[in-house]
Each structure stands twice: as structure tokens, then as C-alpha cells.
Phi, psi and omega in degrees: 000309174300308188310348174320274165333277170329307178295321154322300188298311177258016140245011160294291169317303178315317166313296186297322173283293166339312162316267160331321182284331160300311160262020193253279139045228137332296181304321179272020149295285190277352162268349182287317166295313172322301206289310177330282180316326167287307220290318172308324191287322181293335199291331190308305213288317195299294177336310185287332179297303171316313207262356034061299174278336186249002129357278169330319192269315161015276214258341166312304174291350176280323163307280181322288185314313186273359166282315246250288162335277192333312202300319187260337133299334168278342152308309182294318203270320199283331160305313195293336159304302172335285185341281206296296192314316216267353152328302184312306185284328172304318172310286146343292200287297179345303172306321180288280177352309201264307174313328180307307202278292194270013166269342201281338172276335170287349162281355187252318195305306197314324191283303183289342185282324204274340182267339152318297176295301203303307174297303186323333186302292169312336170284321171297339190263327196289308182300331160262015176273343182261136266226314178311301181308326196288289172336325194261308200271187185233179188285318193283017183111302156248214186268143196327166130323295197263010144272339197221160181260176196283351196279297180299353215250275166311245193001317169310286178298309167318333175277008164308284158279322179319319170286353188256313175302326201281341173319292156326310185266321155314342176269338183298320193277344167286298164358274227278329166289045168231289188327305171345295182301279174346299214257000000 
């Protein structure tokens, strides 16, 4: 009975190992897949992690280059503003310059027209204090009809306007070197 016994008892155990060893097994089995399947899963993950860094150093130089643009466009835009403001002022002062110019010549034309009457005044006046003179002008200057004839009458005036035009186109022409000058 005891050796029975005993024998039950160690093939229960024999069982029992067999058992165990069975699920010893298995486990060292499911763990190997695990591990396996971690290991894949890190290969993956490193791969993506590489390509993830080097994206990064990428899109950092893409970053770098186009800040570099920027910069030397904002080089570019702010000379060309330098220009343009001193284009600008430069422009200005000429304009002030040439108003400057041409106000001083209508004050001068203006001047010379006020001295220009003022002698005229005086020649008129001298001629109807002289009796001889009185006799050839009328009081507004000119001349009688019957002392001087239309030919000679025309001549008068052409030398006239002639000083007046030529007055004119000198002043035009200081005008136009002083613009010269300005630019």
C-alpha cells in the first residue's frame, strides 16, 4: 500500500512536472514572441525616429535658408526705400528751388514792367511839356495821325515789341540754364 501510495504520489508529481514544464514551455514560448514583436516594433520605431530627425535637420536648413532671403530682402527693400526717400527729397528741394526761381523772376519781370511804365510815364510827361513833342503825341502817347505817317507809326511799334520779345526770350533763357543748373 505504501509503495502505492508512493507510486501515485510520483506520478502525480511526474504529472505535475510535465505539467509545469508544459507551461514553462508555452510561456518561454509567448515570451519570445514578445519579445520578438518588441524588438520589431523598436526597429520600427527607431527607423521612424531617424527619419523624424532627419526631417528635422531638413526642415531646420530650409528654416536657415529662408531666413537668409528674408534678410537680404529686407536689405533690398529698405535700400530701395534709402533711394526713393532721398530721390524724394532731392525732387522737393528742385521743386521748391524752381518756385523759388520763378517766383523771383515774376517779381523781377514785375518790377521791370513797374519801371517800364514809370519811365514811360515820364517820357510822356516830358513830351507834353515840349511843345514841339506836344504837337506830334496825343496825351496817351501816341501818335497824331496827321504828324507822323502809318509806315513810320509801324516801325515804332515793331521796335517795341521787338525789345519786348527779345526781353522775353532772355528771361526765358535764364529760366531755362537755371533749370539746368538745378538738375
Amino acid at each position: 500500500r505504501e509503495n502505492r501510495r508512493l507510486q501515485e504520489a510520483s506520478m502525480r508529481l511526474e504529472q505535475e512536472n510535465d505539467d509545469l514544464a508544459h507551461e514553462l514551455v508555452t510561456s518561454k514560448i509567448a515570451l519570445r514572441n514578445d519579445l520578438d514583436q518588441a524588438e520589431d516594433k523598436a526597429d520600427v520605431l527607431n527607423k521612424e525616429l531617424l527619419l523624424t530627425k532627419q526631417r528635422l535637420v531638413e526642415t531646420e536648413e530650409e528654416k536657415r535658408k529662408q531666413e537668409e532671403e528674408t534678410a537680404q530682402l529686407k536689405e533690398v527693400f529698405r535700400k530701395q526705400l534709402e533711394k526713393a526717400e532721398y530721390e524724394i527729397k532731392k525732387t522737393t528741394a528742385i521743386i521748391a528751388e524752381y518756385k523759388q526761381i520763378c517766383s523771383q523772376l515774376s517779381t523781377r519781370l514785375e518790377t521791370q514792367q513797374a519801371a517800364s511804365r514809370e519811365e514811360l510815364e515820364v517820357v510822356k510827361g516830358k513830351m507834353m511839356a515840349c511843345k514841339h513833342c506836344s504837337d506830334i503825341f496825343s496825351k496817351e502817347g501816341a501818335l497824331k495821325p496827321a504828324a507822323v505817317s502809318k509806315e513810320e507809326q509801324g516801325v515804332d511799334l515793331d521796335d517795341e515789341k521787338d525789345n519786348l520779345k527779345k526781353q522775353l526770350r532772355e528771361m526765358e533763357l535764364e529760366l531755362a540754364q537755371t533749370k539746368l543748373q538745378l538738375v
